[in-house]
C-alpha positions in Angstrom: 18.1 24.1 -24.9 17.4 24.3 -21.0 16.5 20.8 -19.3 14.2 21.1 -16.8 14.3 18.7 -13.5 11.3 17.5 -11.9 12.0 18.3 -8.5 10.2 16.4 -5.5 10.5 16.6 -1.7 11.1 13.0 -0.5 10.7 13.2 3.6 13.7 12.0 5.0 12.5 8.7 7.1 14.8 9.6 10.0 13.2 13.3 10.0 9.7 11.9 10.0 9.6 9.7 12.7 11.9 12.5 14.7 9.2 14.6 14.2 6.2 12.4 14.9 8.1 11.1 18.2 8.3 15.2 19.1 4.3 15.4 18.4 3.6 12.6 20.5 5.7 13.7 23.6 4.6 17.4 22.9 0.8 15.3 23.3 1.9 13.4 26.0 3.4 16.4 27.8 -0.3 18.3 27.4 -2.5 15.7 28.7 -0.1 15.5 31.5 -0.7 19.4 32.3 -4.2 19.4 31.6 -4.6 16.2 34.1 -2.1 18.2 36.6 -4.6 21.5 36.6 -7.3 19.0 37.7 -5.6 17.8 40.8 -6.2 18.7 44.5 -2.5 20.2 44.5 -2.8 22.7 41.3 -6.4 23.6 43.2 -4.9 24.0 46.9 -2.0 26.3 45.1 -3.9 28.6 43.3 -6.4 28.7 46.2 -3.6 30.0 48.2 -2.1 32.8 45.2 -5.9 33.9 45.1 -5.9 34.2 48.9 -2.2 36.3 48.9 -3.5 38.4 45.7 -6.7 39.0 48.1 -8.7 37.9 44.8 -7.3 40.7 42.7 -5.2 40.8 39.6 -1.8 40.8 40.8 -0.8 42.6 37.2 -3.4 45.3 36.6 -4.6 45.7 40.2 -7.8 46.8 39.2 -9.6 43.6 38.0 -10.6 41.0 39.9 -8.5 37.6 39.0 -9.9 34.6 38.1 -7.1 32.7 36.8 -3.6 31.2 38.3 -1.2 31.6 35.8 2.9 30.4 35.8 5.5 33.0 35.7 8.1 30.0 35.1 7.7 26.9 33.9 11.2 26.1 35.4 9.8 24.0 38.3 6.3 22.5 36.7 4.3 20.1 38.4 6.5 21.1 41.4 5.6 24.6 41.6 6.7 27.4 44.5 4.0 30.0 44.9 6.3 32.7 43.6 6.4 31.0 40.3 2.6 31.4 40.4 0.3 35.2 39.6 -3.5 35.6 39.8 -4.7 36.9 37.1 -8.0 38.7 35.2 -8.3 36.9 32.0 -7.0 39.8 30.3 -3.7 40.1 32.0 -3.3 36.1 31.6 -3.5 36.3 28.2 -1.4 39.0 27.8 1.8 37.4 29.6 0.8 34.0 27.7 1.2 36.1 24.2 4.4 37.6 25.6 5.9 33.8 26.5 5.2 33.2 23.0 6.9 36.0 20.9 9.5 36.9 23.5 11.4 40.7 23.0 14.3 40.5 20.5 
C-alpha cells in the first residue's frame, strides 16, 4: 500500500519579510519617481528634449511627441539630456515593452 503525504507550503519567515521589505522599497522607489516627474527639474528637462526634438518624435519622425521618455535609467533623478528621447505615445510605449522583455 502507497502512503500518501499531505504536503503544505509553509512560507519561510525569512523569505517573507525579504519579500515584503523588496515591495515596500519597490513602492517607495515609485512614489519617489512619480513625485520626481512633477518637479520643476523633470519639467525644465523635457521642455528642453522637446525643444532639441523640435516637438517631433525623435523615433518615428513622423509623429509629433508628446512624451519624454528615458533611454537609461543609469543616472535617474540626475539625468543628462542624452539619456532622455521625445516621444509620440506610440513609440514610448514601444521602447517601454522592449525594456521589459529584453532580446535573448
Amino acid at each position: 500500500m502507497v502512503s500518501q503525504h499531505s504536503v503544505s507550503a509553509v512560507p519561510c519567515p525569512t523569505l517573507v519579510s525579504e519579500v515584503v521589505e523588496d515591495k515596500r522599497y519597490q513602492t517607495k522607489q515609485q512614489s519617489e519617481y512619480l513625485r520626481y516627474l512633477q518637479s520643476q527639474r523633470w519639467h525644465t528637462l523635457a521642455r528642453a528634449v522637446r525643444m532639441r526634438a523640435k516637438g517631433k518624435c525623435e523615433i518615428c519622425l513622423r509623429a509629433d511627441g508628446e512624451e519624454c521618455a528615458h533611454l537609461t535609467y543609469d543616472r535617474i533623478f540626475n539625468e543628462l539630456m542624452t539619456d532622455l528621447l521625445w516621444l509620440c505615445k506610440k513609440c514610448h510605449r514601444e521602447l517601454d515593452n522592449a525594456w521589459e522583455s529584453p532580446p535573448d
